[in-house]
N, C-alpha and C positions, 0 to 999 in steps of 0.2 A: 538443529538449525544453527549455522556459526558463519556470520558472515565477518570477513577477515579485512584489516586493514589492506593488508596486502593488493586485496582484490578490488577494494575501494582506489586504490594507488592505480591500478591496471586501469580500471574503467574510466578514469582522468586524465591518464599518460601521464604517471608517474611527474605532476606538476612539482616545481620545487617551493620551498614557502609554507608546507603545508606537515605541520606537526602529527607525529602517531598520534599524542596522548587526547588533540582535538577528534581524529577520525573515533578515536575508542571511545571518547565518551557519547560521539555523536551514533555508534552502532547500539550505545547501549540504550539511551533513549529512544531512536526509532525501533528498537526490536520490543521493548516494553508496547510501544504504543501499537504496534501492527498488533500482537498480539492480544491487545487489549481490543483492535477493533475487529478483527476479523472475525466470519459468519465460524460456527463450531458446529460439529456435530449434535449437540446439548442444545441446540435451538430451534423451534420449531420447525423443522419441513427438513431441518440440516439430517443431510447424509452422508455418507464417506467421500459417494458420487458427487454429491455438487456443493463442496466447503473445500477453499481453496488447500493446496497441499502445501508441504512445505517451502517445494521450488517457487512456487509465485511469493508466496510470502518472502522469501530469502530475495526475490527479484525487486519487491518492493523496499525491504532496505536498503538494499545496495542504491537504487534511484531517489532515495529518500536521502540518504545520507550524502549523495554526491551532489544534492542541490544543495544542503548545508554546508559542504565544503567547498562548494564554487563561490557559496558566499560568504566564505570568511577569506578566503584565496582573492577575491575581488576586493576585500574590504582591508585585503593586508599585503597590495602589491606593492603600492610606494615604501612600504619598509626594504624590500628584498630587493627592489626594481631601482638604479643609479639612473639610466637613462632616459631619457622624455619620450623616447622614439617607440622605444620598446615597452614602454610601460603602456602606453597607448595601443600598440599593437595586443600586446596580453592583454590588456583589461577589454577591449572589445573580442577576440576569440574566446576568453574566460565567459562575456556577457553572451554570448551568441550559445555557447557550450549549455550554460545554466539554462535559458531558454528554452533547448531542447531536452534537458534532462529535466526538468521542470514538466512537463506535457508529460514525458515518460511515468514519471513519478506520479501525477495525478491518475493515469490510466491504469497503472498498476493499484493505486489506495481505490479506485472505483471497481476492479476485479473483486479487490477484496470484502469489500463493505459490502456491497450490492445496495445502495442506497435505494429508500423508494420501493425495492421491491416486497413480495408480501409469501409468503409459504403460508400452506393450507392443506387440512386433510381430508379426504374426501368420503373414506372409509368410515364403519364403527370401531369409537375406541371405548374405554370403559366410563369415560367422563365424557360422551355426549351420543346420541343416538345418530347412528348413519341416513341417509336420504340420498335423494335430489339435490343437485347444489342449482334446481333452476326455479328452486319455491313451490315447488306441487308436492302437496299434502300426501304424505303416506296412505295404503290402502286401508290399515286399523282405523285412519280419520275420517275416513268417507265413508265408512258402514256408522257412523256415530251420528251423521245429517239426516 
């Protein structure tokens, strides 16, 4: 997984204002964190089939990081920006931009988490005995009454 300033530059349009060394250090923390939250195969119910792949994850930093850099590009226009006119013009399409990559970014960190949701087995495994998942007693329990 290597998501690339470069790429971060693309999904912006190449804004001016906006230092490499901030985009790198901002991939490198969201890539720590996605990876720190995403569902894995090592968790209960996780399987190859439904724990995100790497492209969603890759799609989530890339969304993650371009909200971070809309807002230091927002928070660092009047340095770069001489004119009143255009500063105003940019800092509203910069705000309108983040808004939408903000929504982006949340639906992608909700792919990955699955917040709320619950995995469960239903089969026997060696640390519990299989059944009914609708509460009725095995047949061994009813010859016991």
């Amino acid at each position: 997984m290597a998501v690339t300033t470069s790429q971060i530059r693309d999904l912006l349009n190449r804004p001016r204002g906006l230092n490499e060394g901030t985009i790198s250090e901002y991939i490198t923390i969201r890539t720590a964190e996605i990876n720190k939250k995403t569902r894995k195969v090592t968790y209960v119910g996780g399987t190859v089939d439904n724990v995100p792949d790497d492209t969603i994850k890759e799609s989530a930093i890339k969304f993650l990081v371009a909200v971070d850099c809309l807002k230091v590009i927002i928070d660092t226009i009047p340095s770069w920006t001489k004119d009143k006119d255009e500063m105003q013009i940019s800092d509203r399409r910069f705000a309108d931009q983040l808004n939408s990559m903000q929504k982006s970014a949340n639906d992608a960190l909700k792919l990955i988490e699955e917040k709320g949701g619950s995995a469960f087995a239903v089969k026997t495994t060696k640390s519990r005995v299989g059944g009914s998942t609708t509460g009725e007693l095995s047949g061994s329990l009813h010859s016991m009454n």
